[in-house]
N, C-alpha and C positions, 0 to 999 in steps of 0.2 A: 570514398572516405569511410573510416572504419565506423558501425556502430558504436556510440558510448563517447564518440572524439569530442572533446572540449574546443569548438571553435570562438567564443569571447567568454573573458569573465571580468564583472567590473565589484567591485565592493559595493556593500548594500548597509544600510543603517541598520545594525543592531543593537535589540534590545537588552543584551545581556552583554556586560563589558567584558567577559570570561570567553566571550566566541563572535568570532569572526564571521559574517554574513558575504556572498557574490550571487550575485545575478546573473545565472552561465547561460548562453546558448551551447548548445549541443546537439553533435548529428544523429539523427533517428529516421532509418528507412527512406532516403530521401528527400527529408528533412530538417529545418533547423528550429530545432523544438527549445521553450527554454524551463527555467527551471534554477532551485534555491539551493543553496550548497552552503551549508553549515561547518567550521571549525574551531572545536576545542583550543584555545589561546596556549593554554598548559597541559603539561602528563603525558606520558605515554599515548599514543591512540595506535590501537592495533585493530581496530573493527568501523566496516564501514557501514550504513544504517541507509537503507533505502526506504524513503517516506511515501508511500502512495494515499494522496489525498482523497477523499469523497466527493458526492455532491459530481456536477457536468457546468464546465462555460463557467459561467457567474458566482453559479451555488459550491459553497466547498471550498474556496481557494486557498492554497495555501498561505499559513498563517508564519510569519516571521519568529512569532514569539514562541511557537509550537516547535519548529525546527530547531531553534537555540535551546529550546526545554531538552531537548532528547540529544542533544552536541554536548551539555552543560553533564552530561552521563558519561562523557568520554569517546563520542562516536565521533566520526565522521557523517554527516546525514547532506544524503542530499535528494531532495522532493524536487519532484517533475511536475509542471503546470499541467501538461500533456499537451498535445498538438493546438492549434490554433486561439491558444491563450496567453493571455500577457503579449503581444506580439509575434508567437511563433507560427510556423506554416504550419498549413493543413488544417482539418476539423475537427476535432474530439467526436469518438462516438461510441461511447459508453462500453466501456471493454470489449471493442470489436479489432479494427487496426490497430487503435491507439495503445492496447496493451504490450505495442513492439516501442513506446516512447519508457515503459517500467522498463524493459528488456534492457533497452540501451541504457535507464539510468544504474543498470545493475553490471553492464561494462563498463561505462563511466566509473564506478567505484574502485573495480577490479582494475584499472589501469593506475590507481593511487599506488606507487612502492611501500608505501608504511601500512597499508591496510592487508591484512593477514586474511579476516575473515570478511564476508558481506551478511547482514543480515538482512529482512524486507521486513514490513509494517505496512501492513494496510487497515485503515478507517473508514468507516460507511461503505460506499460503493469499492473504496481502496481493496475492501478484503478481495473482492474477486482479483484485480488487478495483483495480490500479492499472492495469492496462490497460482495463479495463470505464470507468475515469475517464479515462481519457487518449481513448478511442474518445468518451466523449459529451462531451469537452472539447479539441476538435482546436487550442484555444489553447496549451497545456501545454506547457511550457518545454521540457521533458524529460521520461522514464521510466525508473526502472532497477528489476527484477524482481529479489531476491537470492534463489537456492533458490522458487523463485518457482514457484505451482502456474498451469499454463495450460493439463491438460485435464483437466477433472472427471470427465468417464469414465474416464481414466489411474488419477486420483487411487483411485477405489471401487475399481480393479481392484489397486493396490498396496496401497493400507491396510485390511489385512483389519478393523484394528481400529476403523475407521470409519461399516466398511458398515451398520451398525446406526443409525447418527445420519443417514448420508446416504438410506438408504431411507427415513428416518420423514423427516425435512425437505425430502427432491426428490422423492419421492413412486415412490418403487420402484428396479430397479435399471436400471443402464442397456443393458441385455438386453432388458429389456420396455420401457423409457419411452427410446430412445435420445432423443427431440427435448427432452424434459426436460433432460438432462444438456449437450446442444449449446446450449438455450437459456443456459446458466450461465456457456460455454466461450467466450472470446474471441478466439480463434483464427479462428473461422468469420466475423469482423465487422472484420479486422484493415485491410480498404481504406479505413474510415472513420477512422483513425490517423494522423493526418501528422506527430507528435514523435519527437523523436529516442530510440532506446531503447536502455538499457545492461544487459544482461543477466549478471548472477555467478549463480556455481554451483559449488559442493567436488561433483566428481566420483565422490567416495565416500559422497554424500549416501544415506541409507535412508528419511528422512520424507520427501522431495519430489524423485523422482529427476532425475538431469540430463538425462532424454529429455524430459523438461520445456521444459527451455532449449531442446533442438536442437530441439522441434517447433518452439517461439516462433520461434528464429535461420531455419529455414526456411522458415517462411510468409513473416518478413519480409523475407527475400533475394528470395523468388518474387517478390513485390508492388513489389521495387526502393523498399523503403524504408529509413531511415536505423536501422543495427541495429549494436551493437558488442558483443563478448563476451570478458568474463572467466570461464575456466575454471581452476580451483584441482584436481588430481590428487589432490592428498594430503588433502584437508579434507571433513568431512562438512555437516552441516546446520549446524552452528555452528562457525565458524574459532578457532583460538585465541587469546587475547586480544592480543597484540603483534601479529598478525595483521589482526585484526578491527579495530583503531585505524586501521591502514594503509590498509586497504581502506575505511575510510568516508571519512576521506580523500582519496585518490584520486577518489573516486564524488564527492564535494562539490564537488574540483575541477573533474572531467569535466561536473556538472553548471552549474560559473560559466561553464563555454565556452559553455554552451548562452544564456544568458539572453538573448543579444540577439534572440532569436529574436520573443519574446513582446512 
């Protein structure tokens, strides 16, 4: 069975009466991964929106009303739990395999006939996971990383609270195993990328700091490739809500520039 195949989808209760919620399983690398799939009720929809969440397991899950936020812009969005969550097979393990469940949710899109372009999105941990998809899918409309982690070694060295999950899942620290952790980091693969990337980030962020962004802002500057950045001084990891409406917004728009790309 093909990656990205839709084997169930049931409807899901949503929060916004303008879009339609399903709760798909889907094949991913011999797997039946699942994951939330979002549609606009009305308009045109010619672009399809892949949601890569943050956070591992418990922390980060996707949020129903988030997904309906970014469908309620006219996409098609559909966010992957990733392996072994909400019911599906397999393990999560922090953009190692599981960054083949992004993969397949970015052929799952690509199999919609009214979807023209795909874009990706990734949040918190999601940024690696949406650049890791945007590198093995140089079709990709667009990218926009918000708080977005892009180097896993950075990450074990700031979250002390982590290092326990990321030793037992990358297989040591990145002290001892550096090419483990460089394998994870898409920083190091970023010539293989030809979309355009939109980078946010609250400046006072603690979970995923913004030397995050400026490594991402400057590899892609080095490379001469197409890189824009929003920096917010006053905001942390989560913007506040009158805030956060605006800024997805904005990213949806900056994202409909991109579509004729694809």
């Amino acid at each position: 069975m093909k990656d990205g195949t839709i084997i169930s989808q049931f409807a899901y209760p949503s929060p916004n009466p303008n879009v339609k919620l399903f709760l798909v399983t889907y094949y991913s690398g011999g797997l039946r991964v699942k994951g939330l799939l979002a549609k606009p009720n009305k308009g045109e929809v010619a672009d399809g929106f892949l949601y890569l969440r943050g956070g591992i397991k418990g922390v980060g899950q996707v949020r129903p009303a988030r997904i309906a936020q970014f469908a309620s812009e006219g996409f098609i969005v559909f966010a992957p739990f990733y392996r072994g969550n909400r019911g599906g097979e397999g393990n999560e393990d922090f953009a190692g395999d599981d960054r083949r469940d992004a993969f397949s949710g970015f052929e799952l899109l690509k199999s919609f006939p009214e979807i023209k372009n795909v874009h990706i999105f990734g949040f918190s941990r999601g940024g690696v996971m949406a650049l890791w998809t945007a590198i093995e899918y140089p079709e990709a409309a667009s990218v926009v990383t918000w708080g977005g982690v892009t180097d896993m070694s950075l990450t074990y060295i700031e979250r002390k609270d982590m290092r326990r999950m990321m030793k037992r899942v990358i297989g040591g620290t990145p002290g001892k195993f550096p090419r483990r952790y460089q394998a994870r980091t898409p920083l190091y693969q970023l010539e293989k990328l030809h979309s355009p990337v939109l980078i946010i980030h609250g400046e006072q962020d603690r979970n995923v700091s913004v030397e995050h962004s400026y490594r991402l802002e400057r590899r892609l500057s080095t490379l001469e490739k197409s890189v824009t950045s929003w920096y917010f001084p006053d905001y942390t990891h989560y913007f506040p809500p009158q805030i956060n409406r605006q800024v997805v917004k904005d990213l949806s728009d900056w994202m409909k520039t991109k579509s004729e790309k694809w």
